[in-house]
N, C-alpha and C positions, 0 to 999 in steps of 0.2 A: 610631491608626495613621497616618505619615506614608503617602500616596500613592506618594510619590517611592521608603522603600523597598520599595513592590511594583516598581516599575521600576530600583532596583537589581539586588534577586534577580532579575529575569529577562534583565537585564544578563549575572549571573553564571552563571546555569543554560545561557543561550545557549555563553560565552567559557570557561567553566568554571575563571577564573584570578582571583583576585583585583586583583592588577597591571593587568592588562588590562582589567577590567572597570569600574577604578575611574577609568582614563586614559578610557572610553567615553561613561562619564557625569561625565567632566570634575571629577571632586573626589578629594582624596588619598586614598591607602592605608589609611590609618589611620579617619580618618571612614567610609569606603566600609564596614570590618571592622564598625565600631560599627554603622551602622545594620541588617546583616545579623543582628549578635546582637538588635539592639533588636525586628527585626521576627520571628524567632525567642521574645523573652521573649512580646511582644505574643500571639502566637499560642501560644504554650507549646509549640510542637514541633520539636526540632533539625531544621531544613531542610537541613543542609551538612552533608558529612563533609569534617573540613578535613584528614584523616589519608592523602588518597594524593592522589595528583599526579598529571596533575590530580586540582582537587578535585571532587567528586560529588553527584548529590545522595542525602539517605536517601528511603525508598519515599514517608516524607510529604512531601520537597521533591517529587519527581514530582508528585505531590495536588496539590500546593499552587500549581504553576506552572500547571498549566491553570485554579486559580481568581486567579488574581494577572492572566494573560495577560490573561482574561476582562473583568474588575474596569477593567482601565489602559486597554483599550481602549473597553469602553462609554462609560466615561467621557471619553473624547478623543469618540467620537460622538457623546454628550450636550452637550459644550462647544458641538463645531460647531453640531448644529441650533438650539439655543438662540441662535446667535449668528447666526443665517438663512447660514450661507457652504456654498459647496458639499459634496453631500455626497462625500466619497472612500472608497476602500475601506480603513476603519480595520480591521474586523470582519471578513473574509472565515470563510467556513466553510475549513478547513484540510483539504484530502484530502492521503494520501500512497498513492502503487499502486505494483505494478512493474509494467513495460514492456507485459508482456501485456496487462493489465486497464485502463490509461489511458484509452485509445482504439480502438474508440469505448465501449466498451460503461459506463466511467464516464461519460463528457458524455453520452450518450443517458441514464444514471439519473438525471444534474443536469437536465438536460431535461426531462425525465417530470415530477420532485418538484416543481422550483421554478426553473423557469430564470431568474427576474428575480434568484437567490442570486447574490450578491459572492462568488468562489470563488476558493482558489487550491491548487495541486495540485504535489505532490515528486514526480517521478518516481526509482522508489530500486530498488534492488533488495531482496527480499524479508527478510532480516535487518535493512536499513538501514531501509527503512520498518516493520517492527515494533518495533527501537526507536526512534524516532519517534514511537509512536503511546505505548510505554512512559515516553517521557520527556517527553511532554505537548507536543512540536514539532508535533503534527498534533492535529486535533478526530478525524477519521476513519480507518479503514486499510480500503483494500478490497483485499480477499486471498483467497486458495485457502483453503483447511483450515489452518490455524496453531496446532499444539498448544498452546505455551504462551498464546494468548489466549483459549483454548477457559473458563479460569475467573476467578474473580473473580480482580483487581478490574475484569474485563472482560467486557464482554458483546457480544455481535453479534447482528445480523439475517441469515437465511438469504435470498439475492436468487435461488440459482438451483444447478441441475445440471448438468455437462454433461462430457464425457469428453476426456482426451490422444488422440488419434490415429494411429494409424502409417500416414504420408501420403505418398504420392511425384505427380511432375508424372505427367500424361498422356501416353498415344501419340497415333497421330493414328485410331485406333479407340475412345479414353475409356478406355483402359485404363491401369495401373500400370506405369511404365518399369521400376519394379524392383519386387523382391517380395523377401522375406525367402525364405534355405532354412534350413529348422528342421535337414534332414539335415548341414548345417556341411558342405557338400562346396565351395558355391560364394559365396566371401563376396562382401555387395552394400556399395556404398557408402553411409557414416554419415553422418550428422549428428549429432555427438554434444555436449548439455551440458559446460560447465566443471566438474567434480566437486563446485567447492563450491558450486554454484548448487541454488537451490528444486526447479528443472525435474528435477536429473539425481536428488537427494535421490527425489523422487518417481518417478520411473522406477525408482528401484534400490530404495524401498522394494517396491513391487510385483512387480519382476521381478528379482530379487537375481543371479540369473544370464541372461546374453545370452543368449536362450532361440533366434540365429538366427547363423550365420557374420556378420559386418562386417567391413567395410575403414573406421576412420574418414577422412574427407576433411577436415573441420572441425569446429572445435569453439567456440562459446562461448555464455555466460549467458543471452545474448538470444535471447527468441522470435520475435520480427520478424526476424532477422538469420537464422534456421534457417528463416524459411516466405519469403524471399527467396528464398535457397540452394535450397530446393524446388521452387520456382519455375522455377527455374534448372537445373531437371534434374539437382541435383549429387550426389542421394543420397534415402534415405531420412530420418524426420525426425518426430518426436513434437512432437504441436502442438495445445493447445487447441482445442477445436471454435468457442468463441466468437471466437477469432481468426480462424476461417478461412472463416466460414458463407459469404464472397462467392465466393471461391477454388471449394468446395464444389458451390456452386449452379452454377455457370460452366464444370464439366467440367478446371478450371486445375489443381487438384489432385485425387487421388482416395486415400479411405480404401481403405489394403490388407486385406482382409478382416476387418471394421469388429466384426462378432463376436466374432474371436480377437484382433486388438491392439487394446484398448479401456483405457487406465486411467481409474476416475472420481474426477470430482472436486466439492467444492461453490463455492461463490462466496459471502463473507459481507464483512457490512462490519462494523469492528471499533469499540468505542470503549472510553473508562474509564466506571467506573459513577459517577463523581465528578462533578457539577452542571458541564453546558458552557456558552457564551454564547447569549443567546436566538435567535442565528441557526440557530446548532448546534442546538439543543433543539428548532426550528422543523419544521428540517429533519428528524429524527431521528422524531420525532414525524407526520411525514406518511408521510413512509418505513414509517414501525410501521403505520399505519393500513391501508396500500396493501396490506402482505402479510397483515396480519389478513384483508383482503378476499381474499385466495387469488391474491393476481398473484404471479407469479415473472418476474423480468424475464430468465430462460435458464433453457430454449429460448424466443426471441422465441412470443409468441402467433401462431398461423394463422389469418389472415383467410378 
């Protein structure tokens, strides 16, 4: 097996175009097609559906790019050391989060596991980073609950628990500026999700009907941009707890009767079951160990 076509196919799986792929790595059309079927025979499993536009890959192209990824890169790290030249970051461990999960509470898990790890991280939103993690552009996905990666060919480690909130700013007593009326006499101001976003999906899974009068004031996908808005006294607002623990502790924000609007949720990190690069595996592997030992890194430990 040439080398070069594992860095073709991941040319194409990136560009998803043959034309384009083949102008990328600088050699014609026709050569480009050839060495895809060749590295296709080689392996004996169609890796491309060349039948829709773009073209795609089939479930073993998915497979196959994160062992191709793996394979091109070690080997460009192998060249270097062996040639004494600096080391760069060929191999990074590949996270993808959304918004909510990024910061901090992914860098404090990089932190904890392996912070001397080469890392690099897609901030997506929740569909966009599950296929990501489906199409072998990410080693990692750290997410809420995600049904379809709940089974093979995926697996995840449970990191933590922790609940949505129905949160509003302070008075100058610690109290909640607004409060939900279940009686629908007196509507308060919303903060409401984009419909198609992760956050609203989960809201409306759990509470299918506005169980309180609202007026929306704003709306969109992101959770930092609705615990600003909170912030900001502009409303009411559903918001991970792990986003908020400073807010929380500070009196800045306060849960509205933390009992009754509660939704829960879990925290996992996702991957393929298919052999990743041994930074991947490293990390993966210390991760496994840590929660074997009974840590959950949410709710932080009390000292």
């Amino acid at each position: 097996m040439d080398t070069g076509w594992l860095e073709d196919f991941l040319a194409l799986a990136e560009l998803r175009n043959f034309s384009r792929a083949a102008q990328l790595r600088n050699i014609t059309q026709p050569a480009f097609g050839r060495h895809i079927r060749a590295l296709e025979e080689s392996i004996g499993q169609k890796l491309v559906d060349r039948s829709s536009s773009p073209v795609t890959l089939t479930p073993a192209g998915y497979q196959f790019r994160l062992i191709a990824h793996s394979m091109v890169n070690q080997l460009k790290e192998g060249i270097q050391k062996i040639n004494g030249l600096p080391s760069e970051m060929i191999n990074p461990v590949r996270f993808s989060a959304p918004h909510s999960l990024s910061s901090p509470f992914l860098l404090d898990l990089i932190d904890h596991i392996d912070p001397a790890t080469p890392f690099s991280v897609d901030i997506l939103r929740v569909d966009f980073a599950v296929e990501s993690l489906i199409e072998g552009a990410s080693d990692f996905l750290l997410a809420f609950d995600t049904h379809a990666l709940l089974q093979p060919p995926f697996t995840n480690l449970l990191l933590g628990k922790g609940n949505l909130l129905l949160v509003s700013a302070a008075d100058e007593q610690g109290r909640p500026l607004f409060t939900p009326d279940e009686n629908h006499q007196q509507p308060v101001p919303y903060l409401r999700y984009s419909p198609d976003s992760y956050s609203a999906r989960m809201v409306e899974r759990l509470m299918p009907q506005q169980p309180f009068a609202c007026q929306p004031v704003f709306e969109s996908s992101l959770c930092d941009l609705h615990r600003q808005m909170a912030l900001r006294a502009k409303g009411l607002a559903w918001l991970p707890d792990c986003q908020i623990e400073n807010e929380l502790a500070e009196g800045k924000l306060v849960a509205v009767n933390r009992s009754r609007w509660h939704i829960p949720y879990q925290i996992r990190l996702y991957r393929n079951q298919a052999q990743l690069h041994q930074r991947a595996e490293t990390f993966w592997h210390c991760l496994s160990q840590q929660i074997a030992q009974g840590i959950s890194f949410w709710p932080p430990a009390q000292n």
